[in-house]
N, C-alpha and C positions, 0 to 999 in steps of 0.2 A: 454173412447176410446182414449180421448189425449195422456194417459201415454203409449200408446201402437203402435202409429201412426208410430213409426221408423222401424214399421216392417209391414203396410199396403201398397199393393200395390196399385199402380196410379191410378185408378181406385176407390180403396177403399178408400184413401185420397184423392179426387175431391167429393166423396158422402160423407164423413165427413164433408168437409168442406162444400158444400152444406146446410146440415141438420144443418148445428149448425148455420147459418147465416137469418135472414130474407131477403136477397139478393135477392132471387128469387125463386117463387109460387113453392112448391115441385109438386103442380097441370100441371106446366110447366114445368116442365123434366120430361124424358123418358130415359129412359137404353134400350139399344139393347140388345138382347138373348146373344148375344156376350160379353157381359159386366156380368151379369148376368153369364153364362158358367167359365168366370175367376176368379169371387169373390167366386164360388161355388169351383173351381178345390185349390183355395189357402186354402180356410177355410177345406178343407180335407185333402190337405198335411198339415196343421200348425195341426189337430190333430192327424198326424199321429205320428207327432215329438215332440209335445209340450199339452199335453193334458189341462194343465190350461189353457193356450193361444187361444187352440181350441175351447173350452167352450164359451170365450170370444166372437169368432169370430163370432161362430156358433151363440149364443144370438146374434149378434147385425146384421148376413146377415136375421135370421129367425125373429127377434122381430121387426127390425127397420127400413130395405130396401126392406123387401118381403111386408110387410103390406103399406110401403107408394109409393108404384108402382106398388101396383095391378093396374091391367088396363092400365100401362105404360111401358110397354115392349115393346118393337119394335121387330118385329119376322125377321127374314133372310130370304132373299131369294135366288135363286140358284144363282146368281154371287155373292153375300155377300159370301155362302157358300165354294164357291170354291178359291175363295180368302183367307178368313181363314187358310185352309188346307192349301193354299201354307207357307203362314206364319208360318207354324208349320215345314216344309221342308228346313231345311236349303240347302241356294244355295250354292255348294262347290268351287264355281267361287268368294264367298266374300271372301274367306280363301286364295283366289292365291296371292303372293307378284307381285306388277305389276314391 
């Protein structure tokens, strides 16, 4: 996964780097659905574009973050929810020159 890491997103290199460290109990972390939702929306665009790459990904969201965080998902709730969403909205007021 190291030789690959220049193309993970933040997310996906914080649980890389996790898993490859005895730092700390994987028993002790949890991933939000939200976290989870972004490592899933990347590993399908990268095989949309890069099918070796996507295999890759695919192998290590399915063989090696789903099986060691069963039971460690954090689910959302409706202010998590609607927050999300906004963040998917971009505000056209960042784009103004002040």
């Amino acid at each position: 996964m190291r030789a690959h890491s220049r193309k993970l997103s933040q997310p996906a290199l914080i649980l890389t780097h996790l898993l490859s460290t005895d730092t700390v109990a994987v028993s002790q972390v949890y991933l939000s659905a939200i976290t989870l939702f972004e490592l899933e929306l990347g590993v399908l665009r990268t095989e949309r574009r890069d099918t070796r790459q996507g295999e890759i990904l695919r192998a290590w969201l399915n063989g090696r973050i789903l099986p060691r965080f069963d039971g460690h998902i954090l689910a959302i709730d409706t202010t998590v929810a609607l927050v999300c969403a906004r963040l998917h909205v971009p505000d056209p007021r960042s784009n103004a020159t002040p």
